[in-house]
GUFIBA-514478 format. One record per residue: x, y, z of N, C-alpha, C in turn; residue number from 1; residue in one letter. Coordinates in pm, whole numbers. Layout:
residues N
    n.X    n.Y    n.Z   ca.X   ca.Y   ca.Z    c.X    c.Y    c.Z   i aa
      X      Y      Z      X      Y      Z      X      Y      Z NUM  A
...
***
This chain:
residues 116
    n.X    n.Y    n.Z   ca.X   ca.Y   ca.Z    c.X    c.Y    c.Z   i aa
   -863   -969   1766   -892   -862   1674   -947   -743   1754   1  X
   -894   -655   1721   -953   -482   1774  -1076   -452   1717   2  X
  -1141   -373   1776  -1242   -304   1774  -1261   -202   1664   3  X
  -1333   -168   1608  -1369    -97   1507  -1346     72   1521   4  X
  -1274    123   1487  -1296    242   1537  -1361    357   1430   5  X
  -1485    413   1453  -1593    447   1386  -1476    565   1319   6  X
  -1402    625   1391  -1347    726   1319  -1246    708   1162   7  X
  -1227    577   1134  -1137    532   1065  -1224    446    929   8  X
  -1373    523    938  -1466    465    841  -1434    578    696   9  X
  -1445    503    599  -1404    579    442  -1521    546    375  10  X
  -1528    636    289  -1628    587    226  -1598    527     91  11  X
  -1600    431     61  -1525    329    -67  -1589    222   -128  12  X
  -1581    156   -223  -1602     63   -243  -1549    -73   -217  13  X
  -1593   -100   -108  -1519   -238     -1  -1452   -347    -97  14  X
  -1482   -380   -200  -1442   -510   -246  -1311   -470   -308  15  X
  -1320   -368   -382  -1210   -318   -453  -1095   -294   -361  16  X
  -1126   -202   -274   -991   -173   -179   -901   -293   -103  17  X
  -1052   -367   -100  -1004   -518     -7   -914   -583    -67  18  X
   -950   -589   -177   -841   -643   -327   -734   -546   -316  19  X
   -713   -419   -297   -580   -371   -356   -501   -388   -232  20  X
   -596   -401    -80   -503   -425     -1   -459   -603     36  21  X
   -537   -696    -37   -462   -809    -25   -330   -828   -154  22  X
   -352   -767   -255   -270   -738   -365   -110   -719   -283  23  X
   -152   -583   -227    -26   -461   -133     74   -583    -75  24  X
    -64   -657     64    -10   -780    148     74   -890     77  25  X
    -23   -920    -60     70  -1046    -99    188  -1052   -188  26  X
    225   -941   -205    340   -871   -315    441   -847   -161  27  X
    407   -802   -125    508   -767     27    540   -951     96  28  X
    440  -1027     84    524  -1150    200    628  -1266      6  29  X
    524  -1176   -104    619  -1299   -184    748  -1212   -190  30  X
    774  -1099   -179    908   -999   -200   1027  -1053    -48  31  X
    931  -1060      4   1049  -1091    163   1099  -1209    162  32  X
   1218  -1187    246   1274  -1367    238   1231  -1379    362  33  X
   1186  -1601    422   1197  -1628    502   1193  -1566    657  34  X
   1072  -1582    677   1054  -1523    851   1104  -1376    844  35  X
   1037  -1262    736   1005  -1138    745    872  -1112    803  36  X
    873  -1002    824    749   -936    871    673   -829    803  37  X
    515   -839    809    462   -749    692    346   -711    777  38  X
    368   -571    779    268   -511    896    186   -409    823  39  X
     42   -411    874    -81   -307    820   -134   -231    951  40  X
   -123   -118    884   -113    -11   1026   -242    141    912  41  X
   -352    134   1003   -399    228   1057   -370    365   1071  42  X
   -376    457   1016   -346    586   1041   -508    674   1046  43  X
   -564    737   1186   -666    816   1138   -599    964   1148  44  X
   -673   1056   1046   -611   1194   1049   -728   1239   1029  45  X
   -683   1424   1071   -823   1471   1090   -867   1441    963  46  X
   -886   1435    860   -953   1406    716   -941   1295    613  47  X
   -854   1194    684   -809   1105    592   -778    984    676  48  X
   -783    866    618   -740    752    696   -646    703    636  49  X
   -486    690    658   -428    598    623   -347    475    624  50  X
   -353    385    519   -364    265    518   -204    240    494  51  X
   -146    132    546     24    151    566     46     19    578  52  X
    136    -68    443    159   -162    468    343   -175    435  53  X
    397   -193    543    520   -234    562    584   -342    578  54  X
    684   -360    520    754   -507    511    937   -481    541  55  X
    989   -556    572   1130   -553    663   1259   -591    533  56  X
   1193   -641    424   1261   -734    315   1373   -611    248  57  X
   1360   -631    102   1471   -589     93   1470   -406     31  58  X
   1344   -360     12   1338   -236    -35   1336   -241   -206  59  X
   1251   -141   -221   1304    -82   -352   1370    -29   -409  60  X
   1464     13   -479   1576     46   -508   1530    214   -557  61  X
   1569    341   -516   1517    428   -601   1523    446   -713  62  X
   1550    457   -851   1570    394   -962   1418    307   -996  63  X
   1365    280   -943   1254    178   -944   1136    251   -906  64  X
   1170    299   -755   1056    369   -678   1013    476   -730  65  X
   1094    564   -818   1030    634   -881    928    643  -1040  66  X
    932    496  -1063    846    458  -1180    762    356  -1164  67  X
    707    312   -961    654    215   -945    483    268   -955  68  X
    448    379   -989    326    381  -1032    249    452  -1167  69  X
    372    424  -1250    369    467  -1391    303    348  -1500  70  X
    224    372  -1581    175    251  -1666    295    196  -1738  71  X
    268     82  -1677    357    -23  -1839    451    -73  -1711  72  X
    487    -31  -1608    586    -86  -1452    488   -244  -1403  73  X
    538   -342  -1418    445   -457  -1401    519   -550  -1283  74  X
    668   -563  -1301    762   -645  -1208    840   -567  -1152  75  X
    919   -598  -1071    995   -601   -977   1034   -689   -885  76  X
   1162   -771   -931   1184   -925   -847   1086  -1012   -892  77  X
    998  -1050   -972    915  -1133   -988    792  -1104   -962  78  X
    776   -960   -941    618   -966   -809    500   -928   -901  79  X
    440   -964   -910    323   -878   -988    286   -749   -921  80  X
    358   -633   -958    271   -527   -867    178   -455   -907  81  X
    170   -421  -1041     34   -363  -1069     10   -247  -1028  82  X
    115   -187   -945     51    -71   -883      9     54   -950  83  X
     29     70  -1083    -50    207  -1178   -156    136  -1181  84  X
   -224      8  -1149   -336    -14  -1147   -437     48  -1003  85  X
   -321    -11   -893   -349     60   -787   -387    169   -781  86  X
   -320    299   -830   -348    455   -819   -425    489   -888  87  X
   -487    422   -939   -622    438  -1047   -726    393   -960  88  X
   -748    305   -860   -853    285   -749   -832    376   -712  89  X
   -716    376   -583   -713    502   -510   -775    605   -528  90  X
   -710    636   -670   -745    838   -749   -918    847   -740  91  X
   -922    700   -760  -1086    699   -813  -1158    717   -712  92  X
  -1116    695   -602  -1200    733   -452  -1140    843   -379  93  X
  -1060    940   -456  -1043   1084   -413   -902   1029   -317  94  X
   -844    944   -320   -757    932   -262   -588    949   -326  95  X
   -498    877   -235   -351    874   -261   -269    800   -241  96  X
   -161    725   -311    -96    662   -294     52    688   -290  97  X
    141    624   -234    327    663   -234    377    575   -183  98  X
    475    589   -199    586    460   -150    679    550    -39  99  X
    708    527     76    797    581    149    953    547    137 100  X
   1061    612     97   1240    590    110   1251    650    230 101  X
   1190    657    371   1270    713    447   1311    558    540 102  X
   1325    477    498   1376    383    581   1492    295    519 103  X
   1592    227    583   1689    198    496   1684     87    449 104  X
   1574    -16    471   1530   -128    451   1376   -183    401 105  X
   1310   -266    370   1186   -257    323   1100   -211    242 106  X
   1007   -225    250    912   -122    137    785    -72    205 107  X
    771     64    225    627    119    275    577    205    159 108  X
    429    111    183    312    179     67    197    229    165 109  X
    168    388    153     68    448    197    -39    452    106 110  X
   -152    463    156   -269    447    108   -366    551    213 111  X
   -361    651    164   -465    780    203   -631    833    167 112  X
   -696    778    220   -853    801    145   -903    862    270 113  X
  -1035    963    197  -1103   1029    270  -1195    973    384 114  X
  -1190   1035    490  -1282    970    604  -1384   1046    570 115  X
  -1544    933    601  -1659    923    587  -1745   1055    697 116  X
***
């Protein structure tokens, strides 16, 4: 495990985020098939830290991605995603959430909150 890097401190409520990011993690390894990969990546910026969890599986379909953080959006493939629940933490700690289409495979969810 790496070292802490003081610059990448937010100011949040730890339990909650911890939850939306094991939520993020475990919606991403039940969505992938068999010996995928699901990576959490670190972003510090001058004002924001963000939180980036990527998976190799099969993507969201746009059609989808654009109503994955609208109330009443609950599945996709089976997954519980919850994520209008998500952007309601986020929002609530001055932050941001999105889904990235620039890749032709997978699913990336950013997670942007203010550094401390």
């Amino acid at each position: 495990m790496e070292a802490v890097d003081e610059n990448a401190l937010v100011l949040a409520d730890q339990q909650r985020i911890l939850h939306l990011l094991s939520n993020l993690i475990g919606n991403s390894v039940k969505s992938c098939p068999r010996n995928s990969t699901v990576t959490v990546e670190v972003d510090v910026r001058a004002r924001e830290v963000v939180l980036t969890v990527r998976d190799d599986g099969a993507g969201i379909p746009a059609d989808i991605r654009d109503h994955l953080f609208k109330q009443g959006t609950r599945t996709w493939r089976g997954a519980q995603l919850g994520l209008s629940l998500a952007q309601g933490i986020v929002q609530a700690h001055g932050g941001r959430i999105w889904t990235d289409d620039e890749q032709p495979a997978g699913t990336v969810i950013r997670i942007a909150l203010q550094r401390a």
